[in-house]
Residue, then its C-alpha position, 0 to 999 in steps of 0.5 A: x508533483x506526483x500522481x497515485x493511483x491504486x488497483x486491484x481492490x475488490x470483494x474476496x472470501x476469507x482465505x483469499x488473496x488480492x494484489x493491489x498496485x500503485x502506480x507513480x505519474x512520475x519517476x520518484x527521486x531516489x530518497x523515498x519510502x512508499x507503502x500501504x495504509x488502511x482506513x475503516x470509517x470512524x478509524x485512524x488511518x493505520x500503516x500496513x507496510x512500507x518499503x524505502x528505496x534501500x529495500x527496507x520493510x515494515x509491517x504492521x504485526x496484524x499483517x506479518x506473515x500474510x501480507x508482502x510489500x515489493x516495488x518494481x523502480x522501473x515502473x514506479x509502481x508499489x505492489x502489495x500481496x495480501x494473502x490468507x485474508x481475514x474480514x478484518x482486512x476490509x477497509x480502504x486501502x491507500x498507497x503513500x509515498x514519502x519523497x525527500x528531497x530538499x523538503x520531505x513531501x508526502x503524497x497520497x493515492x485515491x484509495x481502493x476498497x478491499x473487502x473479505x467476506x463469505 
């Protein structure tokens, strides 16, 4: 049973940058992909990036080059930098994790608005 909540959310002009943050409740077993997804209303809920715990990424091709995903183990904590953001950028952000143990369990964190507009 893990907890996740998001941070660091917000309104910023095009151009701008936000670091959003995701903080686990727990220590997370050593299997395990975390990463960022979006979501617009009447949209699908899109990969951003993901990182596993080997230190392998993946970016979605609108964000590559912009946006970078890190994680911190000590803290349990997902980081993403968004730079050079577009108003296409605006939407929910959510924090994933996927924790594989004997079973593969997904947990999601509450969400956090980010908006990019002048």
């Amino acid at each position: 049973q893990v907890q996740l909540v998001e941070s660091g959310g917000g309104l910023v002009q095009p151009g701008g940058s936000l670091r959003l943050s995701c903080a686990a409740s727990r220590s997370i077993f050593s299997i395990n992909v975390m990463g960022w997804y979006r979501q617009e209303p009447g949209k699908q809920r899109d990969l951003v990036a993901t990182i596993s715990n080997r230190g392998s990424t993946n970016y979605a091709d609108s964000v590559k080059g912009r946006f970078t995903i890190s994680r911190d183990n000590a803290k349990n904590t997902v980081y993403l930098q968004m730079n050079s953001l577009k108003p296409e950028d605006t939407a929910v952000y959510y924090c994933n994790l996927k924790e594989i143990s004997s079973w593969t369990i997904n947990y999601w964190g509450q969400g956090t608005q980010v908006t990019v507009s002048s």
